[in-house]
MISE-163791 format. One record per residue: x, y, z of N, C-alpha, C in turn; residue number from 1. Coordinates in pm, 1 decimal. Layout:
+----------+----------+----------+----------+----------+----------+----------+----------+----------+-----+
:   n_east :  n_north :     n_up :  ca_east : ca_north :    ca_up :   c_east :  c_north :     c_up :  nr :
+----------+----------+----------+----------+----------+----------+----------+----------+----------+-----+
:        X :        Y :        Z :        X :        Y :        Z :        X :        Y :        Z : NUM :
...
+----------+----------+----------+----------+----------+----------+----------+----------+----------+-----+
REM end
This chain:
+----------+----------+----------+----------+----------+----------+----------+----------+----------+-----+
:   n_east :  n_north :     n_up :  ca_east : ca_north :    ca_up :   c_east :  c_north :     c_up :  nr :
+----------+----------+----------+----------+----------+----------+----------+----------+----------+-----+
:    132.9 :  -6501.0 :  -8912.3 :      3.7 :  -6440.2 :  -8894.0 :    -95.1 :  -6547.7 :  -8847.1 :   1 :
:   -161.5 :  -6521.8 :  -8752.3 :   -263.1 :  -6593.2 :  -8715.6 :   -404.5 :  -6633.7 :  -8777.9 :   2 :
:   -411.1 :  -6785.5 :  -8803.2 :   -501.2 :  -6813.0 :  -8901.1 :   -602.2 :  -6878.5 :  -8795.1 :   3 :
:   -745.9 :  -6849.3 :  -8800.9 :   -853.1 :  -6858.5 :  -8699.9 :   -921.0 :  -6983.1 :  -8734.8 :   4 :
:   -906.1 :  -7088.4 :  -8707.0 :  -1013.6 :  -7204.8 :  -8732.6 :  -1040.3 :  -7279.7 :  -8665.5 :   5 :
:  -1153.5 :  -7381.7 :  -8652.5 :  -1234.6 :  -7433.2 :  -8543.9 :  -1180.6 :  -7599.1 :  -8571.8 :   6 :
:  -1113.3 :  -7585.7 :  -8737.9 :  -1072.2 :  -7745.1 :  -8765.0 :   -913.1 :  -7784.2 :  -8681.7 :   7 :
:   -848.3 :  -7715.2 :  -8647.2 :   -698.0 :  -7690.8 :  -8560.4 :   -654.6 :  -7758.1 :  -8447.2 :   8 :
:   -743.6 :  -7765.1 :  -8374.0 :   -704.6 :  -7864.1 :  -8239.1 :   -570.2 :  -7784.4 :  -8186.4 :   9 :
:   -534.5 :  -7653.3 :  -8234.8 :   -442.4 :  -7592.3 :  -8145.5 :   -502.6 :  -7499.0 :  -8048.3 :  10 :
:   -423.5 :  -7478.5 :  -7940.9 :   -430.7 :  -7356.8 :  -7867.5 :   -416.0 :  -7254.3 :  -7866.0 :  11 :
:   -558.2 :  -7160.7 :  -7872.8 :   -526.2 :  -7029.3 :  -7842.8 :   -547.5 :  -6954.2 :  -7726.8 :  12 :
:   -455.0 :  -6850.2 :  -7706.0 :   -473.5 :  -6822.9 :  -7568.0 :   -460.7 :  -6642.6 :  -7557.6 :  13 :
:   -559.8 :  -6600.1 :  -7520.2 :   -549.0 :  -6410.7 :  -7519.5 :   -512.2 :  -6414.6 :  -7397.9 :  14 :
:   -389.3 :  -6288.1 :  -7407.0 :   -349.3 :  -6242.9 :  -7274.0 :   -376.0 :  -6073.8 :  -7300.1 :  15 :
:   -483.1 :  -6060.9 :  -7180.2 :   -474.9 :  -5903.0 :  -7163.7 :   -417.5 :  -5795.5 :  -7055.5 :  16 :
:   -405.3 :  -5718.8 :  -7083.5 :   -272.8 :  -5623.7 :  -7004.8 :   -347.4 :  -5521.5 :  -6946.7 :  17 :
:   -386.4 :  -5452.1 :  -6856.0 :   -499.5 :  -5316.0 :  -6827.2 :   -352.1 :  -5238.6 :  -6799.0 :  18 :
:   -323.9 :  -5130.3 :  -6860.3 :   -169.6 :  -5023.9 :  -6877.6 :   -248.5 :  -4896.1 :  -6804.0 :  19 :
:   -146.0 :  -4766.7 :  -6803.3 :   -190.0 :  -4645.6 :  -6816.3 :   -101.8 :  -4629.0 :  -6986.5 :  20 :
:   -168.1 :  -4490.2 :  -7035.3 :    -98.9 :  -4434.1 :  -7164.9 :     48.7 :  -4401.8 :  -7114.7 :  21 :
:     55.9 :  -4394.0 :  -7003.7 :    183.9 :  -4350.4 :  -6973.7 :    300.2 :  -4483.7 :  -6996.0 :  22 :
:    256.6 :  -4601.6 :  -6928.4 :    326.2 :  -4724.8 :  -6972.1 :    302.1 :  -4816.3 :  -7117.7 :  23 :
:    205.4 :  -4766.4 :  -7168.2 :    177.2 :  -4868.5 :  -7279.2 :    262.3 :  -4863.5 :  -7382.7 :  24 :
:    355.3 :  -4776.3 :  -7450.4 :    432.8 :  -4808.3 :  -7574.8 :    586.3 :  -4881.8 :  -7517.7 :  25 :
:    566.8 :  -4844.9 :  -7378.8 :    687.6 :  -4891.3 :  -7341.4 :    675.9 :  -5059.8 :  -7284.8 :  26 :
:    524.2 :  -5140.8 :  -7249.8 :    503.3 :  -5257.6 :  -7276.4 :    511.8 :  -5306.8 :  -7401.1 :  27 :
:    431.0 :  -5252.7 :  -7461.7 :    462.7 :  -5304.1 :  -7643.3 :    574.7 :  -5316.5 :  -7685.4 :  28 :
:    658.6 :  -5243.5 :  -7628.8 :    846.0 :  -5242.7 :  -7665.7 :    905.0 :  -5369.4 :  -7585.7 :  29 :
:    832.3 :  -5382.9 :  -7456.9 :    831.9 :  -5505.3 :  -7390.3 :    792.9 :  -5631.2 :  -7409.6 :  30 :
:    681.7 :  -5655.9 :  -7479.2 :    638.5 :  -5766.1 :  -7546.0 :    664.7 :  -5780.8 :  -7703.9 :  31 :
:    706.6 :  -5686.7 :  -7754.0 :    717.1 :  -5711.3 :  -7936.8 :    914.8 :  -5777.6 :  -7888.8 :  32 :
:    955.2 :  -5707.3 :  -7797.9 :   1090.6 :  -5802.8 :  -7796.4 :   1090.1 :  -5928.9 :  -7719.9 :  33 :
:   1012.1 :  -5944.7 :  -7652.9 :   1027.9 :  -6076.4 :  -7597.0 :    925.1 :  -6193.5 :  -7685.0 :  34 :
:    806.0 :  -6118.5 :  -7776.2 :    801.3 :  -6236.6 :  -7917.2 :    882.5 :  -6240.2 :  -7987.9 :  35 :
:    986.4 :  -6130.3 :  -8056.7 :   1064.5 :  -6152.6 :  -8118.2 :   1153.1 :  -6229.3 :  -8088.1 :  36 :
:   1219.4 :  -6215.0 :  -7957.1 :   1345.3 :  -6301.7 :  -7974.1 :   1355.6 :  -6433.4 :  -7869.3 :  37 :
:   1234.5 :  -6437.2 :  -7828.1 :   1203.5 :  -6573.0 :  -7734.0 :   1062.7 :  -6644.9 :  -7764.4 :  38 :
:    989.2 :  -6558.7 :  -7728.3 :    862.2 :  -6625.1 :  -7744.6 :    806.9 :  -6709.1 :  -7902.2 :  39 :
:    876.6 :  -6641.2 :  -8000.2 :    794.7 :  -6724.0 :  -8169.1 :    956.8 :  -6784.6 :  -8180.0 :  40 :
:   1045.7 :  -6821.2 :  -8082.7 :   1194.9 :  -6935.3 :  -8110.5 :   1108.2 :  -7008.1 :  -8007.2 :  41 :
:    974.0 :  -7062.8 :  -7947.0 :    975.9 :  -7175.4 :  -7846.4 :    881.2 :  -7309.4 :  -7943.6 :  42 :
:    892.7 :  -7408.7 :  -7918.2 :    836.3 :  -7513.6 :  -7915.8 :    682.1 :  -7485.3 :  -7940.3 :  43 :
:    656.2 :  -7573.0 :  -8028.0 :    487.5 :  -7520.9 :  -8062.8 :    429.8 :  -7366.1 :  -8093.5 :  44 :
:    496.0 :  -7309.0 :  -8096.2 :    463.6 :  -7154.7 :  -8098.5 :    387.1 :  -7133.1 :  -8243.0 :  45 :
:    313.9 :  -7105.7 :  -8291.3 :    249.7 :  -7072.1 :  -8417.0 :    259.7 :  -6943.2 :  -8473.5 :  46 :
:    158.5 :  -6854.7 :  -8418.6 :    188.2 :  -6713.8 :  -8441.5 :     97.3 :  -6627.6 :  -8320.1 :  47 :
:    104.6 :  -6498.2 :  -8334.0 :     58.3 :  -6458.4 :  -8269.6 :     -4.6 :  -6280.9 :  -8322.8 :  48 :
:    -66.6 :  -6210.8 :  -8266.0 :    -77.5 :  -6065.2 :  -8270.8 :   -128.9 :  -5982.9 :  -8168.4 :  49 :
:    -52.4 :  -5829.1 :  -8170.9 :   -102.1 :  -5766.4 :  -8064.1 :   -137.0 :  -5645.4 :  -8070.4 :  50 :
:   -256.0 :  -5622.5 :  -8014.2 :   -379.0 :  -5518.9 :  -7978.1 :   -328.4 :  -5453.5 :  -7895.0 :  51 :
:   -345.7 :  -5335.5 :  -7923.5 :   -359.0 :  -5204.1 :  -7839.8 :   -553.0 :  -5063.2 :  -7836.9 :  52 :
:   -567.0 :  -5090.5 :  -7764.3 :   -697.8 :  -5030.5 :  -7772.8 :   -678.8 :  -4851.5 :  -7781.5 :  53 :
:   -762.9 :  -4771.0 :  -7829.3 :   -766.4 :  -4637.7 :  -7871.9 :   -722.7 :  -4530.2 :  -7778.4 :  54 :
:   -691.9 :  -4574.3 :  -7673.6 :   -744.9 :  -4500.9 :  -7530.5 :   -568.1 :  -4529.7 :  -7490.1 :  55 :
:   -509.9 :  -4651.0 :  -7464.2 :   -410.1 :  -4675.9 :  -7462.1 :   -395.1 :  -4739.0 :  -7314.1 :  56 :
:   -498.8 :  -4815.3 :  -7278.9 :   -533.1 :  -4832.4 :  -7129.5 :   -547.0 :  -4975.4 :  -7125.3 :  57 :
:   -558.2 :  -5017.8 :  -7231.3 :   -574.2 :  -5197.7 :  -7300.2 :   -477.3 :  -5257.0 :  -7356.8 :  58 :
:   -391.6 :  -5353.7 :  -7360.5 :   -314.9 :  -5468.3 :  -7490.5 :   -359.4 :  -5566.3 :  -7482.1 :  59 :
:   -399.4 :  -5640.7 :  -7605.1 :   -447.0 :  -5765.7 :  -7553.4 :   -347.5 :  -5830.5 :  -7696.6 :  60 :
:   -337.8 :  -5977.0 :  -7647.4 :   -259.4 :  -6056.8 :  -7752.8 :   -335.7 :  -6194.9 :  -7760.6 :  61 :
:   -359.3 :  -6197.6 :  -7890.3 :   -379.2 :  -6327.1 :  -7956.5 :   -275.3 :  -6439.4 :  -7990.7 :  62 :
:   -258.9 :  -6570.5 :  -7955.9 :   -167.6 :  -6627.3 :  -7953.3 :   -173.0 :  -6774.0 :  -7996.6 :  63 :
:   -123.4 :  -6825.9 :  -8108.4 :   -203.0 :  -6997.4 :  -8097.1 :    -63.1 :  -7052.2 :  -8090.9 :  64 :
:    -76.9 :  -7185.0 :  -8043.4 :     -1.0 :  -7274.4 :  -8013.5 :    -60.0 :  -7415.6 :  -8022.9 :  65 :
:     62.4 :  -7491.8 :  -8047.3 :     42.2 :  -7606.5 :  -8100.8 :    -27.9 :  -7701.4 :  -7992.2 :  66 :
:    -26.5 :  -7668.6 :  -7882.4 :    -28.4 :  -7736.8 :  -7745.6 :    -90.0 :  -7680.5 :  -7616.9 :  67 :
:   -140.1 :  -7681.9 :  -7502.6 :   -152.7 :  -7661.7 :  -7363.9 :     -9.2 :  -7597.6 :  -7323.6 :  68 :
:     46.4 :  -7753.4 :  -7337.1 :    171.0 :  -7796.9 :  -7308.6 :    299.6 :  -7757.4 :  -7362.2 :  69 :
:    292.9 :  -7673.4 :  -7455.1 :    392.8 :  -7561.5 :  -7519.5 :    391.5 :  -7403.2 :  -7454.8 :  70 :
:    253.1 :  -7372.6 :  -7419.4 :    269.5 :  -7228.4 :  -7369.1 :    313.9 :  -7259.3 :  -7278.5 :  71 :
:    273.2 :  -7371.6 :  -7204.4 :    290.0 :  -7382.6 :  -7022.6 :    420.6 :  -7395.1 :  -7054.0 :  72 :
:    525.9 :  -7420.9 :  -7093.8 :    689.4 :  -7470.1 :  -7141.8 :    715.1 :  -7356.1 :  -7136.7 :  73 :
:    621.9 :  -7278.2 :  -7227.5 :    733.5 :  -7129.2 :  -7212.6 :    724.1 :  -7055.4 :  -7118.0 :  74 :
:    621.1 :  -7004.2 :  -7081.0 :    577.6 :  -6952.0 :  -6931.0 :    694.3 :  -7005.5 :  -6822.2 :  75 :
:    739.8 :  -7122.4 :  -6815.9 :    791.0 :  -7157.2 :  -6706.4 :    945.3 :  -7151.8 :  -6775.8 :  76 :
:    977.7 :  -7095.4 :  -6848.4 :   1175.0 :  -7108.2 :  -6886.0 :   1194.1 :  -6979.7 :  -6809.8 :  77 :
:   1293.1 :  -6994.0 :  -6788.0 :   1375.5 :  -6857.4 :  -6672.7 :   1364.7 :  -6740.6 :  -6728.6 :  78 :
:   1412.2 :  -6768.3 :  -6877.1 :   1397.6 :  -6623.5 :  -7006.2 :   1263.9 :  -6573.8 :  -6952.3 :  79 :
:   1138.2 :  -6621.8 :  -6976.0 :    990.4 :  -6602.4 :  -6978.6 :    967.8 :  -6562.1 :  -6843.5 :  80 :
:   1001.8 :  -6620.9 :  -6747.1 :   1001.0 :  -6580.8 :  -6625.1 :   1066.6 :  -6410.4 :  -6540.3 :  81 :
:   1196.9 :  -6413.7 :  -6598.5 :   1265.6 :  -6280.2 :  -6521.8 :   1151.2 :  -6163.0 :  -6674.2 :  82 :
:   1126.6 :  -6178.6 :  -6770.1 :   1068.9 :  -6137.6 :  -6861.4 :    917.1 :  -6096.8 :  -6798.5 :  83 :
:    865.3 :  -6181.7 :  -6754.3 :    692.4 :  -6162.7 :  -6698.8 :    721.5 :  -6115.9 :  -6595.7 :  84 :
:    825.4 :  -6058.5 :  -6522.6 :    859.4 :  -5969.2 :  -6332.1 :    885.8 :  -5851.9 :  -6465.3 :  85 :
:    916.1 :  -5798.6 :  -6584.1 :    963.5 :  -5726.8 :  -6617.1 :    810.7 :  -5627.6 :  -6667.6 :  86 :
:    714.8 :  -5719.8 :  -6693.1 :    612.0 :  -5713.2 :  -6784.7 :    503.8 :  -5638.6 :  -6662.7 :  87 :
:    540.0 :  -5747.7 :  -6555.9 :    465.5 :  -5720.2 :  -6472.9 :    415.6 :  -5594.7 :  -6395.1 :  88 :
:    574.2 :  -5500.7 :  -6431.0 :    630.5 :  -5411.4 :  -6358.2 :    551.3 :  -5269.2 :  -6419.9 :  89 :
:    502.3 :  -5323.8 :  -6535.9 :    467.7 :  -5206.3 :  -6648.7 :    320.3 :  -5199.6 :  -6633.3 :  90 :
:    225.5 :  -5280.0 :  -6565.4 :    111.4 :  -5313.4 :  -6613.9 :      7.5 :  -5337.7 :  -6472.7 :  91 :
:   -120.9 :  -5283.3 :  -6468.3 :   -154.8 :  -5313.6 :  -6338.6 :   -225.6 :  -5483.2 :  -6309.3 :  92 :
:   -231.9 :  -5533.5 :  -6415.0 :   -247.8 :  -5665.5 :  -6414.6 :   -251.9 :  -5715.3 :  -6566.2 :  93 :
:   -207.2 :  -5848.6 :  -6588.9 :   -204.1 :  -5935.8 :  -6699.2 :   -252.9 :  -6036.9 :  -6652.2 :  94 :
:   -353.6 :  -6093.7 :  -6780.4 :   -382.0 :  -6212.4 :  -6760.9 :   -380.2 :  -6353.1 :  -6904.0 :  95 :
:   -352.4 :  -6398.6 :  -6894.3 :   -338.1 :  -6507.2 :  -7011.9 :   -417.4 :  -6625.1 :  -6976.9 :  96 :
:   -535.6 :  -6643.6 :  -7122.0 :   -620.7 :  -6729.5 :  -7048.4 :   -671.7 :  -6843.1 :  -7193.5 :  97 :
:   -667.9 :  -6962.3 :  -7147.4 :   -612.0 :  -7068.5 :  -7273.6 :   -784.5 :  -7120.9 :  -7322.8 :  98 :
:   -813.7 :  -7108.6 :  -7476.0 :   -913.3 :  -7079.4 :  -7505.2 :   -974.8 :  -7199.9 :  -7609.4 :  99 :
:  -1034.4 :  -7254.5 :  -7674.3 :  -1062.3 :  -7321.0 :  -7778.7 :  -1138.1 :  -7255.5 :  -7855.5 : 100 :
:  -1126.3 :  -7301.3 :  -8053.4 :  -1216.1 :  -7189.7 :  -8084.5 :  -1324.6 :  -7256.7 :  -8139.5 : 101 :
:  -1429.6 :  -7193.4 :  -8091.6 :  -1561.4 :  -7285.8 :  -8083.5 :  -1674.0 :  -7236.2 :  -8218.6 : 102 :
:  -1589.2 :  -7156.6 :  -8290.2 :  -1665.2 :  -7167.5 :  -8420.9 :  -1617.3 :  -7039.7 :  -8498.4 : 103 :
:  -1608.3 :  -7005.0 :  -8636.5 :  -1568.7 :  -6871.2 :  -8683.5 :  -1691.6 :  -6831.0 :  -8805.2 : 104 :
:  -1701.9 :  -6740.3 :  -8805.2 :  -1792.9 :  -6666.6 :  -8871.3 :  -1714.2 :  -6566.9 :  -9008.1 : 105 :
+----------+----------+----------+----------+----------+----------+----------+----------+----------+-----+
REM end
């Protein structure tokens, strides 16, 4: 589970997905297996969680990592790769965007 703090010096990084209702449980089936069985087995990986908005037109994922240099590792393994043409296929755009957290309330 993802623990939010500003003392961490890790990386977090939200990636959001814009779906139709028509593709969205079948991305979530797409991304809950590729955290399960690749993405939380990589290097630096911490934890992560994922959002689905009311409407079913949104996913967004929260993600921390130990590193820059750990997501970018996974992003680029072949698994992650034929995986994000798979992701891609479901979704009218994704974006993953690497964040610092600049204070919590």
């Amino acid at each position: 589970m993802p623990q939010i703090t500003d003392q961490s010096g890790h990386q977090t990084v939200i990636t959001t997905f814009e779906v139709t209702p028509g593709t969205c449980q079948d991305l979530i089936e797409l991304l809950t297996g590729a955290y399960r069985d690749v993405i939380s087995q990589q290097a630096g990986f911490i934890a992560a969680a994922l959002h689905v908005n009311d409407a079913q037109t949104r996913i967004a994922i929260y993600s921390q990592w130990r590193a820059r240099e750990d997501f970018q590792a996974m992003l680029r393994s072949d698994e992650m790769r034929a995986r994000n043409r798979e992701i891609n296929a479901l979704c009218r755009n994704f974006e993953p965007v690497m964040y610092d957290v600049a204070g919590c309330f």
